[in-house]
LOGUBA-146358 format. One record per residue (C-alpha): residue in one letter; x, y, z. Coordinates in steps of 0.25 Angstrom, whole numbers, padded with zeros to 4 digits, always signed. Layout:
N
AXYZ ...
This chain:
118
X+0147-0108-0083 X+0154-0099-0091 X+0168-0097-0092 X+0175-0086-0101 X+0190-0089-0103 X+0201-0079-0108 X+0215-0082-0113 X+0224-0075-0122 X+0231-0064-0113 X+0243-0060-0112 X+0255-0049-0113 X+0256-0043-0126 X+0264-0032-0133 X+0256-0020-0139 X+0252-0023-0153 X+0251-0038-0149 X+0238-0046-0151 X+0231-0056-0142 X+0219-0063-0142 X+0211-0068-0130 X+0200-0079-0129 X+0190-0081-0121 X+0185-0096-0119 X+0169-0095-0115 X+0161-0106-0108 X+0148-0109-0104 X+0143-0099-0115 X+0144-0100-0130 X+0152-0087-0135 X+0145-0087-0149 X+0132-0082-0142 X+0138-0074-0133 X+0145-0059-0132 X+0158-0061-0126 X+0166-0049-0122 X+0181-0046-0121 X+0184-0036-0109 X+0197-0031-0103 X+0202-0025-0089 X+0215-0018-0090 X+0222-0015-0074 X+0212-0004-0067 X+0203-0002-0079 X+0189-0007-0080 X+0185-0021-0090 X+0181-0015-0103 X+0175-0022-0114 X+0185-0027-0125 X+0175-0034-0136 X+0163-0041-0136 X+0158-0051-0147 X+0144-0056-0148 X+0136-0066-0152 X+0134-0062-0164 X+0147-0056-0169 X+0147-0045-0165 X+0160-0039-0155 X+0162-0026-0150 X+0176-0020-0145 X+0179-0008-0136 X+0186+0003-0144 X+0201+0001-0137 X+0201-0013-0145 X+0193-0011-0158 X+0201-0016-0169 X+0211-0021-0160 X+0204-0033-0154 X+0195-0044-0159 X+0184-0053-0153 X+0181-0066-0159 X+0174-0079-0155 X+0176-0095-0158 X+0163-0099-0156 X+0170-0114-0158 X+0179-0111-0147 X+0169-0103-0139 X+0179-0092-0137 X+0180-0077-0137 X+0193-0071-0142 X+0199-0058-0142 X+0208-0054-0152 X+0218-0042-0149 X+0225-0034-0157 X+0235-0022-0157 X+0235-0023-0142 X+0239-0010-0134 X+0242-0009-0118 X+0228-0006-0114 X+0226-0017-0120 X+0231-0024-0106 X+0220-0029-0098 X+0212-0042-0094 X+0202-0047-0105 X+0191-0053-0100 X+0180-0062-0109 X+0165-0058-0104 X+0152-0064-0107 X+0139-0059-0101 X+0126-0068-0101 X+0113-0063-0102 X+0102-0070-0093 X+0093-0066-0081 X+0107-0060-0078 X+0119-0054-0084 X+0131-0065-0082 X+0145-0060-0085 X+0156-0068-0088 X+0171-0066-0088 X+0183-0074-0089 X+0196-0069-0081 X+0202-0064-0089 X+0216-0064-0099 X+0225-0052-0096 X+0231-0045-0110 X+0246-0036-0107 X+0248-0029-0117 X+0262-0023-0115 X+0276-0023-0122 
């Protein structure tokens, strides 16, 4: 069964930092793209960042130079590092994982809600 896990949410100034993690298992992360996305109130979930098995990671233009993936392979956990964080930064981030097979299976944690706000 897997289970994706986020943690690392909270109220913020702007200019602050956070980082979240995202705690997978049931799948091994190292082989595995995992991707951050967000949902702030009445928008649509976007894609934040996605890394990939083999190093690779991709960020959506809001956040470039601003937020970081990474992975712990050890600790089999995804994080996401941000940076210089703005209001429209606020939103629920969500860790995502989709596995290939006869089907598409996607995965999502619940979810760790970021407030940015002075």
């Amino acid at each position: 069964q897997v289970q994706l896990v986020e943690s690392g949410g909270g109220l913020v100034q702007p200019g602050g930092s956070l980082r979240l993690s995202c705690a997978a298992s049931g799948i091994i992360v190292s082989i595995n793209t995992i991707n951050w996305y967000r949902q702030a109130p009445g928008k649509e979930r976007e894609l934040v960042a996605t890394t990939r098995s083999g190093g690779n990671t991709n960020y959506a233009d809001s956040v470039k130079g601003r937020f970081t993936i990474s992975r712990d392979n050890a600790k089999n956990t995804v994080y996401l590092q941000m940076n210089s964080l703005k209001p429209e930064d606020t939103a629920v981030y969500y860790c995502n994982v989709n596995l290939y097979t006869t089907d598409i299976l996607h995965y999502w944690g619940k979810g760790t809600l970021v407030t940015v706000s002075s």
